[in-house]
C-alpha positions in Angstrom: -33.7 -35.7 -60.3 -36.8 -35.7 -58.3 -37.5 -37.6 -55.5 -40.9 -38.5 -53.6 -40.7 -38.9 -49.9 -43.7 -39.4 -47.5 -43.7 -38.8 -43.8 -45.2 -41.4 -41.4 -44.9 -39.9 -38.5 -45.3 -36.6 -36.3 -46.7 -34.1 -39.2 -46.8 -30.9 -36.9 -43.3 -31.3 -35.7 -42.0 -31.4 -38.9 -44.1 -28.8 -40.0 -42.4 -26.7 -37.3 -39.2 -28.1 -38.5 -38.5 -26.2 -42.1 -40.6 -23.2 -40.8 -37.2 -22.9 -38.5 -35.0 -24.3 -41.1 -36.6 -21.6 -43.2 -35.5 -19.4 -41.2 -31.7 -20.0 -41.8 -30.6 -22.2 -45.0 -34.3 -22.4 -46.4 -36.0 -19.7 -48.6 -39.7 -20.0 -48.4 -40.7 -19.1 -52.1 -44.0 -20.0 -50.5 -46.3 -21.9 -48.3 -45.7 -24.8 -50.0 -42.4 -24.1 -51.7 -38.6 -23.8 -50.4 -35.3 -23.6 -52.1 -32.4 -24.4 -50.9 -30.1 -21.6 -52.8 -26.9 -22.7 -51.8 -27.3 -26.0 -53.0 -30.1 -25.2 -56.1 -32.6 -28.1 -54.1 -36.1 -27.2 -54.5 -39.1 -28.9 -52.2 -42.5 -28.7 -52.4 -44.2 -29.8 -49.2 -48.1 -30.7 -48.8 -49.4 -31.9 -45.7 -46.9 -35.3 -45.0 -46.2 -35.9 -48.7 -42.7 -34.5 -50.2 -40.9 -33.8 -53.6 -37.2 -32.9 -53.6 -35.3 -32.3 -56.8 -32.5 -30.4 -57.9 -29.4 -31.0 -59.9 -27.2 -32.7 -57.5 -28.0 -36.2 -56.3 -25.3 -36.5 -53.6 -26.9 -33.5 -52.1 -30.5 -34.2 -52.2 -29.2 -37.9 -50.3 -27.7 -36.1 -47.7 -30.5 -33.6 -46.9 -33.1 -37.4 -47.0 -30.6 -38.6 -44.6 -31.1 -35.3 -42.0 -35.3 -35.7 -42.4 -34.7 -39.4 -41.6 -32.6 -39.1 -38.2 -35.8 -36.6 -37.0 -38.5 -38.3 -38.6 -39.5 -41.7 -39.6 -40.4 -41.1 -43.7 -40.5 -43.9 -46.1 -38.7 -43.4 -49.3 -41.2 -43.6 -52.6 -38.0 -43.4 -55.0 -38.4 -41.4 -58.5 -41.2 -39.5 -58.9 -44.0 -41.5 -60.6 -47.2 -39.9 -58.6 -47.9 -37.4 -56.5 -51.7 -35.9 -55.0 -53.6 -37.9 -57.8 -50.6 -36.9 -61.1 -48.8 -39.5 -62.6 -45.7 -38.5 -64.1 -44.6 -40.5 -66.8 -41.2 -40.0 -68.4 -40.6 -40.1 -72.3 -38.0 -39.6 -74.9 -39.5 -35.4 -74.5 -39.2 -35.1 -71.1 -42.6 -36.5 -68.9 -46.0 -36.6 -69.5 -48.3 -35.8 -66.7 -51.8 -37.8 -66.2 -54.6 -38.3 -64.3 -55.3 -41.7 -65.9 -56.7 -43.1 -62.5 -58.5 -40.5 -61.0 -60.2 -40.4 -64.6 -60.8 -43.7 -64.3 -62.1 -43.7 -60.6 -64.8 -41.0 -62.0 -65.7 -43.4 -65.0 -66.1 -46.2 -62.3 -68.7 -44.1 -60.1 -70.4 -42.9 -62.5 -70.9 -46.5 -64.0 -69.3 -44.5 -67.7 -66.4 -47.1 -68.1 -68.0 -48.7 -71.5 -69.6 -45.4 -72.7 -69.0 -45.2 -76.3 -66.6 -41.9 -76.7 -66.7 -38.7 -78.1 -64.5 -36.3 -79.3 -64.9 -32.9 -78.1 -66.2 -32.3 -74.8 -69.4 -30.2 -75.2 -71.3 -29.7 -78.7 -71.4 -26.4 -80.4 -75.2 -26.4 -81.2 -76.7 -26.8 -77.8 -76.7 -23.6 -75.8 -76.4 -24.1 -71.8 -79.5 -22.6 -70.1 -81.0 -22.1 -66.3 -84.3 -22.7 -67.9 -85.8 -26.6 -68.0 -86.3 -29.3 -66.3 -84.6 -29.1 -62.1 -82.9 -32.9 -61.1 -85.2 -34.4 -58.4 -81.7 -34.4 -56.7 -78.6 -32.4 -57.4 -76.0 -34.4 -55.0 -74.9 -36.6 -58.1 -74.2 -33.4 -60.6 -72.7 -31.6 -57.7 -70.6 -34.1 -56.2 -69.4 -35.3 -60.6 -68.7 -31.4 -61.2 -66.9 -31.1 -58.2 -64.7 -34.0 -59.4 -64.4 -32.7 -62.4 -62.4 -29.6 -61.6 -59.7 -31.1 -60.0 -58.9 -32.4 -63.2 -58.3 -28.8 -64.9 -54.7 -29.0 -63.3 -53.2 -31.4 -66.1 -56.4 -31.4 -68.6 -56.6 -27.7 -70.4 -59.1 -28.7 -73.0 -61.5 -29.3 -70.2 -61.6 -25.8 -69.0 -64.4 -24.2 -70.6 -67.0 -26.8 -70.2 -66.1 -27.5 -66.4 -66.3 -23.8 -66.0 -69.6 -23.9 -67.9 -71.3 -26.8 -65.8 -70.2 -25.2 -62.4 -72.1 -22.3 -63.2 -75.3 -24.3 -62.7 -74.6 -26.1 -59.6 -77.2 -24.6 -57.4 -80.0 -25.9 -59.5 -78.9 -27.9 -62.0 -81.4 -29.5 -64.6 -81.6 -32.4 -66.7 -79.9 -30.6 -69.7 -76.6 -29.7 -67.8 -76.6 -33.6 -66.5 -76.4 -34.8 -69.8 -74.1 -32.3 -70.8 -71.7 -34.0 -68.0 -72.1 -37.4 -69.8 -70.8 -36.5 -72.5 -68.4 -35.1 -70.7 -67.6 -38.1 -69.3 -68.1 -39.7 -72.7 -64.8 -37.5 -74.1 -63.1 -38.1 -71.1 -63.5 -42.4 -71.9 -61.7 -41.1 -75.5 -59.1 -39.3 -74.0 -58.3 -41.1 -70.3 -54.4 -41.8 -71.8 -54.0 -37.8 -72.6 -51.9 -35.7 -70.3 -50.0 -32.7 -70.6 -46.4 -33.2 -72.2 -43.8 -31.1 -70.2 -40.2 -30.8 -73.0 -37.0 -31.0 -71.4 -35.7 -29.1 -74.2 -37.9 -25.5 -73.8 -36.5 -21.9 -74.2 -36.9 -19.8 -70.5 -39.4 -17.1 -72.5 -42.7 -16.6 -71.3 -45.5 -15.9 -73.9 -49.7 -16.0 -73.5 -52.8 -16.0 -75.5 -55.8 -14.5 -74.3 -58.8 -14.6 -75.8 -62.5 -13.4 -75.0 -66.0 -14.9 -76.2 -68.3 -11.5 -76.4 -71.0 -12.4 -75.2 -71.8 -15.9 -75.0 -73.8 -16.7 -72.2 -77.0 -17.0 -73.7 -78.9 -16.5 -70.0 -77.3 -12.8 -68.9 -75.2 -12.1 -72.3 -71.9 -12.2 -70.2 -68.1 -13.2 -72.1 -65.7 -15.8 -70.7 -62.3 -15.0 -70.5 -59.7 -17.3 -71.3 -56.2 -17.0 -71.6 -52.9 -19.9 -71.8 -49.4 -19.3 -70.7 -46.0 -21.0 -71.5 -43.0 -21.0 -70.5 -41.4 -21.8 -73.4 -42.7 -24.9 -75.1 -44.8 -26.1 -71.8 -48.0 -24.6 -70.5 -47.5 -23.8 -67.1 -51.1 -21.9 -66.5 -54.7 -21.7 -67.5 -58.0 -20.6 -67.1 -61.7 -20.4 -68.2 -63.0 -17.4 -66.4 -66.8 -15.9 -67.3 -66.8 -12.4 -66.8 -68.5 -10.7 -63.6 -69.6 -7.3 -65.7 -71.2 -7.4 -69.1 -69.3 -6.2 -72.0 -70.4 -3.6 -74.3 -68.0 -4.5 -77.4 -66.1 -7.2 -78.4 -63.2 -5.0 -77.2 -64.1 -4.4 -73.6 -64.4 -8.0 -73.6 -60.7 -8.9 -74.9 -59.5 -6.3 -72.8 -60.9 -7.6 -70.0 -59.0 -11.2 -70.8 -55.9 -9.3 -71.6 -55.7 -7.7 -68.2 -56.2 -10.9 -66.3 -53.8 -12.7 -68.7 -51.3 -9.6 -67.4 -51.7 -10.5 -63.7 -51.0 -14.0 -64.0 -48.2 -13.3 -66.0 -46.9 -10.4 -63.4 -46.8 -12.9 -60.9 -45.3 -16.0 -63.0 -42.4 -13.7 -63.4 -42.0 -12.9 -60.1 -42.1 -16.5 -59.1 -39.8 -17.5 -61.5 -37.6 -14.5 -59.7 -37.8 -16.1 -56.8 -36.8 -19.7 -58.2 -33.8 -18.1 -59.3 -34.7 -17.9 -62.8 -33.7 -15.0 -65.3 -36.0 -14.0 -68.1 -34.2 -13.3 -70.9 -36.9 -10.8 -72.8 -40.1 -9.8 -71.3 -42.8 -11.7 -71.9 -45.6 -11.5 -74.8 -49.1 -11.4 -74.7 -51.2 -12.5 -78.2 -54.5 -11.0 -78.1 -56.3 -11.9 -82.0 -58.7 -8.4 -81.2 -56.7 -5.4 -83.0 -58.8 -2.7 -81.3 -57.6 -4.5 -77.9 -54.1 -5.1 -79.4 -53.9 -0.8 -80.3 -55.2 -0.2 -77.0 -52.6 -1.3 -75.2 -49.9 0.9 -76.6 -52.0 3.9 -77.7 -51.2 6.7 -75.7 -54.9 8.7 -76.4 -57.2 7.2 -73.5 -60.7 7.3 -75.1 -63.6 8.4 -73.1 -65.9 6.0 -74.1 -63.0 3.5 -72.2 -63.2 5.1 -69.2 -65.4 2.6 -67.6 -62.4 -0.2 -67.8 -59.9 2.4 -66.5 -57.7 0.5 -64.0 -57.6 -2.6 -66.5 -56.6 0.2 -69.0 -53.8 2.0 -66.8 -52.8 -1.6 -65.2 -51.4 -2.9 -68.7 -50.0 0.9 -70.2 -48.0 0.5 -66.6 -46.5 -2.9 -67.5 -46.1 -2.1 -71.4 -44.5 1.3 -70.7 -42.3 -0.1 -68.2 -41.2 -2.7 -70.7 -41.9 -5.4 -68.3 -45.2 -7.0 -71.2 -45.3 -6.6 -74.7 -49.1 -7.0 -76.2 -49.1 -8.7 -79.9 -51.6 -9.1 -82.1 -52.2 -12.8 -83.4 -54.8 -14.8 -86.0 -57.8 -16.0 -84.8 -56.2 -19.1 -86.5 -53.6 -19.1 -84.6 -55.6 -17.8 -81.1 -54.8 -21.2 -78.8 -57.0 -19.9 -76.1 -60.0 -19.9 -78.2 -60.3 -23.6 -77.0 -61.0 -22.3 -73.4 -64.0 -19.8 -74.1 -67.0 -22.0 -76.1 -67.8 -24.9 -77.6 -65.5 -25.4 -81.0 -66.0 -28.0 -83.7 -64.3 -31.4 -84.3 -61.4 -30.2 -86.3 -60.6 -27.1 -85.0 -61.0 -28.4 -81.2 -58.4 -31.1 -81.6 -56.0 -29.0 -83.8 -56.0 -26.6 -80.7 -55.8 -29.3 -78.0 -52.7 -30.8 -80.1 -50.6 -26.9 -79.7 -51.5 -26.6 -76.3 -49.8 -29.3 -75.5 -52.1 -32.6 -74.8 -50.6 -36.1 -75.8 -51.6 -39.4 -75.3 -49.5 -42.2 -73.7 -49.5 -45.8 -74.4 -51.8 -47.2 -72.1 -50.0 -49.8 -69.4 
């Protein structure tokens, strides 16, 4: 059960409030985050806006009842939206949407009866600095910025948000009609969300996945890698790399070890949540000399320029905490967050990561 709970009144005090509850029956799992371990209640507090779940209704009541004789909060009921996410239940478990903030860009933007598209970005037009500077960037910026807030429900926009912030200092006319069509996908797709499954293993497994590379301007590679827990994605990202690569393997590497780091601390937040692992967690990479690398015990000179990536994963793989497996391009789901992909292969992707629609109400 989860519950949505909103405080009217005296924000700082109650701030002050579970910092000292903390203190005794609270366990800050962050600064956001407590859990209640002798009663398995988890909340998650932002600014004056709560959510409290757990698996005993009776309990979660009682603790509403304590907020309410110090603070005057009005009760929101089951959680159906929270800081912009709707959560729609189903027959699977929920779905999670940003159907109207999507739709609050469309209307600003004057995009509501665009005709749509189906992938975000096109494969044959390469993104450059070069060309023709908007007379005024304040629209592109302010759209972009917009944009990115939706990367926390909508994985398949990743790479081509990434990709557009890139040019925000002086964006052109190119990368503004890039972001209507965008906008154009996102008319198509304003019902998706991501479908979090009640019924999901506790295992944790990622794909990472490099585009050697890409950038056309400076010839750097976007990382990209997606982790579940289970059946549910739980975290994602569409990274372009700071150095340049000099083989396709530096490059994979590269993703592997950032896909390690996110995974390092998923575990040790699902640690904290009380949760036990039962096997360590795997890490697909589709690049065998990557793959190898992670498990070969010779450390190659001509490596020696990625060392502390290469030491950071032989540390978790030799300690038995990460296991690094080698997978199919086919079957690479992260390849969706580092370039533009065609029609059928973009949707086939989108579909395993885990983006459904819902009937629109």
């Amino acid at each position: 059960m989860a519950s949505n709970k909103r405080l009217e009144h005296g924000t700082m005090n109650f701030a002050l409030f579970f910092y000292t509850l903390a203190s005794r029956t609270l366990m800050p799992i962050h600064h956001y985050l407590f859990y209640l371990s002798r009663t398995d209640r988890f909340i998650l507090v932002y600014v004056d806006d709560l959510i409290i779940t757990g698996t005993n209704t009776q309990m979660i009541d009682s603790f509403v009842d304590v907020l309410a004789h110090r603070f005057s909060i009005k009760d929101l009921g089951q959680l159906s939206y929270f800081l912009g996410v709707e959560v729609v239940p189903n027959k699977q478990g929920i779905l999670l949407s940003q159907r109207r903030y999507i739709l609050d860009i469309l209307a600003r933007t004057h995009m509501t009866d665009a005709k749509p598209v189906l992938t975000p970005i096109l494969t044959s037009l390469p993104m450059l600095k070069s060309g023709s500077a908007l007379p005024d960037p304040t629209k592109y910026r302010t759209i972009v910025d917009s944009l990115q807030y939706l990367l926390i429900t909508r994985p398949d926009l990743a790479f081509a948000v990434t990709k557009l912030s890139q040019y925000m200092h002086t964006p052109t006319v190119d990368h503004w009609n890039v972001v209507k069509r965008l906008l154009r996908y996102l008319c198509g797709t304003v019902n998706e969300g991501l479908q979090i499954h009640r019924q999901s293993p506790l295992t944790l497994h990622a794909y990472s996945d490099a585009d050697w590379a890409g950038d056309k301007d400076d010839f750097s590679s976007t990382s990209a890698y997606v982790i579940f827990l289970g059946r549910n994605p739980v975290s994602w990202s569409s990274k372009k790399q700071k150095t340049i690569a000099r083989s396709s393997t530096e490059a994979e590497y590269r993703s592997v070890a950032n896909a390690a780091a996110e995974l390092n601390w998923l575990c040790y937040l699902l640690t904290d949540l009380g949760v036990q692992l039962p096997c360590c967690p795997v890490l697909y990479c589709d690049n065998v000399g990557a793959t190898q690398l992670c498990s070969n015990p010779v450390f190659h000179s001509r490596m020696k320029h990625v060392a502390i990536d290469y030491h950071f994963i032989r540390d978790q793989v030799q300690n038995g905490v990460l296991r690094v497996a080698h997978v199919s391009s086919a079957d690479q789901l992260a390849d969706a967050l580092t370039k533009p992909l065609h029609r059928i292969r973009f949707l086939d992707l989108k579909s395993k990561i885990g983006l459904l629609s819902r009937t629109p109400s």
